[in-house]
LOSE-528810 format. One record per residue (C-alpha): z, y, x. Coordinates in steps of 0.2 Angstrom, whole numbers, plus 5000, padded with zeros to 4 digits. Example, Ala and Ser with C-alpha at 12.3 -4.5 7.8 and 13.67 -1.06 7.14 Angstrom:
<sites>
503949785062/503649955068/
</sites>
This chain:
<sites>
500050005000/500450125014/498950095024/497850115007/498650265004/498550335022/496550265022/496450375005/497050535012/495950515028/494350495019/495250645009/495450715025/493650685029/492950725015/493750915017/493050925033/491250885024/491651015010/491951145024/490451105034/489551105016/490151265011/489951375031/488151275029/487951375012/488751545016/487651545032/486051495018/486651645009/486851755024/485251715032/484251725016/484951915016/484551965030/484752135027/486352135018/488052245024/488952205038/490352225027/490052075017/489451985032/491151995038/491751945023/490851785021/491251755039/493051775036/492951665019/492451525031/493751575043/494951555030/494251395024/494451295041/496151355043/496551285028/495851125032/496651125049/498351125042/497950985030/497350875045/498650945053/499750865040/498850705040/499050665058/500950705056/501250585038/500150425049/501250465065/502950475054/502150295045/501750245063/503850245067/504750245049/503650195037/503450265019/502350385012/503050605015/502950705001/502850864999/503850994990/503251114975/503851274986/503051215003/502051365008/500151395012/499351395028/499351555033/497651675031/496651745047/497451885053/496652065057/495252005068/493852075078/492152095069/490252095078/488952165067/487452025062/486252155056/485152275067/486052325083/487352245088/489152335086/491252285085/492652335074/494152265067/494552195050/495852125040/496051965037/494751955024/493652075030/494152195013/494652355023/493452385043/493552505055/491652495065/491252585080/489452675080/488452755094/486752825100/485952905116/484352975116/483653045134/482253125134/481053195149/479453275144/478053375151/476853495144/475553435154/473853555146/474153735139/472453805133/472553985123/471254045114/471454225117/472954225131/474254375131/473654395111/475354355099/475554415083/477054515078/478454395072/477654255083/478354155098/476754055100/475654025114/475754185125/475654185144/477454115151/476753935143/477953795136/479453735148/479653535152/481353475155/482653355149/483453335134/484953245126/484053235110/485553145103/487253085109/488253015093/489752935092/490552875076/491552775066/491152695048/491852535038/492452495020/494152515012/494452364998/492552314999/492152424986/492152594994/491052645011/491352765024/490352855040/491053005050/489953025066/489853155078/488253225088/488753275106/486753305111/485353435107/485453585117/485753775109/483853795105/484653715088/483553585078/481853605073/481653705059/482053885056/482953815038/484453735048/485853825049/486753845066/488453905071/488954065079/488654025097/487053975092/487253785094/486853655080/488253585071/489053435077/489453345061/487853235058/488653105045/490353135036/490353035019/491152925009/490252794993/490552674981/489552524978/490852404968/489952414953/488552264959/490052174964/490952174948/489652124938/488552264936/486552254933/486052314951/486652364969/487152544965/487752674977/488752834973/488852954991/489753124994/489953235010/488653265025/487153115027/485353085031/484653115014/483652955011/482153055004/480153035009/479552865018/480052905036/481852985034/482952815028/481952725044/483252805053/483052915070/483352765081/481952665074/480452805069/478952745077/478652915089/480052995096/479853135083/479453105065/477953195061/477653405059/477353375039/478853285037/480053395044/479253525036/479553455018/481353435024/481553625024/481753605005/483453515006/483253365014/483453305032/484953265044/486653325043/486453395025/487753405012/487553294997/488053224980/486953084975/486652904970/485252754974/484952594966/483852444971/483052274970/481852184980/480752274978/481152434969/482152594976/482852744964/483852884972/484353074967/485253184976/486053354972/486053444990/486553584999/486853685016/486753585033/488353575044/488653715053/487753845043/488953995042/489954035026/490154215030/489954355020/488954335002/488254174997/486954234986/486054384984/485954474966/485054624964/485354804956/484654844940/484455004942/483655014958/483054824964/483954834980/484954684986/486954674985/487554635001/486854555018/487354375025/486854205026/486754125009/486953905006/485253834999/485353704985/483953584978/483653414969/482953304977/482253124969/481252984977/480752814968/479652684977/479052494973/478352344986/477352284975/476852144987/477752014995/477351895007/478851835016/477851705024/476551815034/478051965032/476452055023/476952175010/476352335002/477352474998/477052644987/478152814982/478552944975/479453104981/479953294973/481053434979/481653584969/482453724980/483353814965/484353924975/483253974994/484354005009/484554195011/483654245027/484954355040/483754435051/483154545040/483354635023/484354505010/483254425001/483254234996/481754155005/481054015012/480353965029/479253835036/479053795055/478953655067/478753615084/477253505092/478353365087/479353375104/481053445106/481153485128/480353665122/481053775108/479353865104/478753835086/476853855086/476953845068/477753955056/477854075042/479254165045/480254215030/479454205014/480354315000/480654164986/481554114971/481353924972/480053804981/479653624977/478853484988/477553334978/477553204989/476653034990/477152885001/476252715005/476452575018/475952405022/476452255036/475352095040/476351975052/476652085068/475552245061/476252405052/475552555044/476252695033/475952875027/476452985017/475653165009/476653345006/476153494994/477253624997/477453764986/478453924988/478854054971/478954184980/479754364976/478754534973/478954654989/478554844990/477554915005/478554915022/480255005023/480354995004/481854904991/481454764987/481154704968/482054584959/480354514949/479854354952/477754324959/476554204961/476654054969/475754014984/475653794993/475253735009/474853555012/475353425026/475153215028/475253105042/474552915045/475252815058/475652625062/475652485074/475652315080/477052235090/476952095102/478651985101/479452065086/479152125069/479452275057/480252215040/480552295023/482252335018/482652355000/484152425005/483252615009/481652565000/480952595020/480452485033/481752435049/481452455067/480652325079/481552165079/481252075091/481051895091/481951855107/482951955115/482651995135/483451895147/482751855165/482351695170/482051625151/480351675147/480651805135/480351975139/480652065121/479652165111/478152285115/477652405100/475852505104/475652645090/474552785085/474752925074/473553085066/474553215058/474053385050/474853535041/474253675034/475153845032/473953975027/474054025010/473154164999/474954284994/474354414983/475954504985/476354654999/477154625016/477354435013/477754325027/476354345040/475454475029/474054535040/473454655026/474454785015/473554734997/473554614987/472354504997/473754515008/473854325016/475254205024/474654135040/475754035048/474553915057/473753755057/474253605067/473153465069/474153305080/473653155089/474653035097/474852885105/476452775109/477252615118/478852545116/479852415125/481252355115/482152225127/483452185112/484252255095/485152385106/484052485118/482152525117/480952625131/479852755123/478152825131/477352955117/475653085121/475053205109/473653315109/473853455098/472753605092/473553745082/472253855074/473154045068/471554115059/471554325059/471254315040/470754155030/469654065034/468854165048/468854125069/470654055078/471254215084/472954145093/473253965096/472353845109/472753645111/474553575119/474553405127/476053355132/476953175139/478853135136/479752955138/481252905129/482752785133/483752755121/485452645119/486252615101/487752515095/
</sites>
């Protein structure tokens, strides 16, 4: 009777051995079939088996106890009602399974994390051909292509370090500070800076809620407040250390001037599928800009001049929904279209000249070492501006492609002739246009669709360098054609760039025409090796549609090494 009843409890004994390889092997099926799902409930499953093993280990632990007591006295041990559990996991440390790799700490089941976070961008660059159209010629208001040329240099483009995690599974938080960029500041003129002239610091600082899949809702759901990347057009929820050029194209960051963009406070929500991806977002300043005398500019209505001076916040509504409406997950071929729409309600008010809600577009020749914009239109006098914008994109085994289109469009204010008030009526509206194409193909690695941002990932490569295995990585070779337009008819005086004083008066902020060529090691999840060129022609017309009277063509050549965790 003994020996059947210690026989019983091994195959018991064996058979929860079984159960717990069964159940690792089906949380790991789970895990590996989501291969893009959050590290917090990676850890969690992780730390479910954890928990499950200990468990069995005491009860074999038992076992081998109860057969040695048989062994020497004999008779079956039972045990007591009160006899307490094995104990659970303790706190524990963490490693990321998602993207690049990275540590923290959990609890013992992985409910409440504390996740370190980091990135290092070095760039080195050189303007390598400067060619001017009419050379010492530059248009008042512009910093363009005059004689002293564009500087080459180094840059920390970015330096972040940060901390994120989840408090009870249900709630999410990021705070992550930028040490990098230099005081040129960021890359439009719509950022605001601090008073030394510095871009903010704060990058991400934000806390969300996504319980509501958990507990039986309909869909993954995510509620976010504080300072993010607003995950609005195609390119921006790629994320800076996986964008396929070291910059994301001039049309992009152009369209961002309307409320979107990095380090932008935020109020918003996204929901997803496989394949579909809602999200809207209630914005407003950037981090850093100054809060500093009035924060919006009312008028007199006796006169039409503006109360006050200062530096205004600018708010807008922003909404993005996209669909793959092909999936392969055999030949990772899929095919991806979007839609996207701004609303600046409430413009930033400009500060280096009369207050006045306005807008202004402006990039750089998608390069940071230098500050010079080529492009821009200064300060247009506005009420509101929106942004139409179309996305598409497509992957086929180790090939990627993507693109996306921008109509801009500015309501501007009425302006009297130079030195006079200005009037509180609203005028016309004037658009500019932009788009870009870009892809590429990847040797040893692939890019995947994430329904998590309704975006594509970085290059993952399939094995990871490691000398004297064989495998070397990935290589990504990429191309890229970018163009925007801003020149605009602006039937209104004194408007932007006005080069007239009637109402054929015009905004000529430039055309840029990129294109660009690319090659990236990425030796494993954590670092990647970036070699971009671009040749790029900026066309400044003296009135629309007639000859370049300033600009020329910029070619420049910049490398990129970059570490993130």
């Amino acid at each position: 009777m003994t020996n059947e009843l210690t026989s019983g409890r091994i195959r018991s004994a064996r058979k929860s051995k079984f159960l717990v390889f069964l159940a690792s092997s089906s949380l790991l099926a789970v895990w590996g079939s989501q291969a893009f799902a959050d590290d917090a409930q990676i850890a969690k499953l992780q730390a479910e088996i954890h928990r499950i093993e200990a468990r069995q280990q005491a009860e074999i632990g038992a076992l081998r106890a109860e057969i040695h007591h048989l062994k020497r006295h004999g008779g079956p041990i039972y045990a007591t009602k009160d006899a307490e559990p094995p104990p659970l996991l303790g706190p524990h440390v963490i490693e990321s399974s998602k993207g690049p790799v990275h540590f923290g700490f959990a609890d013992a089941d992985a409910q409440n994390t504390v996740e370190l976070t980091g990135q290092l961008n070095i760039d080195t660059g050189g303007y390598v051909g400067y060619h001017q159209v009419s050379p010492g010629l530059t248009p008042p208001g512009k910093a363009g292509l005059g004689n002293a040329g564009l500087a080459s240099g180094i840059n920390f483009r970015r330096a972040r370090i940060g901390v994120q995690g989840v408090f009870l599974g249900d709630w999410a938080y990021r705070i992550q500070y930028d040490l990098g960029g230099t005081s040129d500041g960021y890359s439009n003129a719509a950022t605001g800076i601090t008073n030394n002239g510095a871009a903010s610091g704060i990058e991400n600082a934000f806390i969300s809620y996504d319980g509501l899949y958990k507990h039986g809702g309909p869909l993954p759901t995510e509620f976010t407040i504080g300072a993010i990347d607003v995950p609005w057009t195609l390119d921006e929820p790629v994320g800076s250390p996986n964008i396929l050029f070291m910059e994301r194209a001039s049309s992009q960051v152009i369209a961002t001037a309307f409320g979107g963009g990095d380090n932008r406070t935020a109020l918003g929500f996204h929901s997803n599928t496989d394949r579909l991806w809602v999200g809207g977002f209630l914005t407003g300043p950037t981090t850093g800009q100054l809060h500093s005398n009035n924060a919006y500019t009312s008028y007199n209505p006796a006169t039409g001049a503006p109360y006050g001076t200062g530096i205004g916040p600018q708010y807008a509504g922003l909404f993005r929904a996209s669909y793959n409406i092909f999936q392969d997950k055999a030949n990772n071929a899929t095919l991806h279209v979007g839609f996207n729409f701004a609303d600046t309600f409430l413009p930033r008010v400009n500060s280096s000249s009369a207050s006045v809600e306005g807008i202004s577009l402006s990039d750089r020749p998608e390069l940071r070492i230098d500050p010079t914009q080529l492009i821009g239109t200064n300060t247009i006098a506005a009420h509101g501006g929106q942004v139409f914008g179309a996305e598409a994109a497509a992957t086929y085994q180790n090939a990627f492609i993507q693109g996306e289109y921008y109509h801009y469009i500015i309501d501007t204010r009425n302006q009297g002739a130079a030195g006079a008030v200005y009037e509180a009526t609203n005028g016309p509206a004037v658009a500019f246009n932009g788009g870009y194409v870009q892809g590429s193909y990847t040797f040893g690695g692939r890019r995947y669709y994430v329904p998590g941002t309704g975006a594509y990932s970085g290059v993952i490569p399939d094995h990871p360098f490691v000398l004297g295995t064989g495998y070397w990585g990935a290589l990504e070779l990429a191309g890229r054609f970018d163009i925007v337009d801003l020149n605009a008819a602006a039937p209104y005086y004194n408007g932007g760039n006005a080069t007239g004083t009637g109402a054929g008066a015009a905004i000529l902020g430039g055309e840029q025409t990129s294109y660009g060529a690319g090659a990236t090691w990425y030796p494993n999840n954590n670092l990647r090796f970036m070699l971009d060129y671009e040749h790029v022609v900026v066309n400044v017309p003296a009135y629309l549609g007639g000859p370049n009277h300033y600009g020329g063509t910029v070619d420049w050549i910049a490398a990129r090494s970059q570490f993130v965790f």
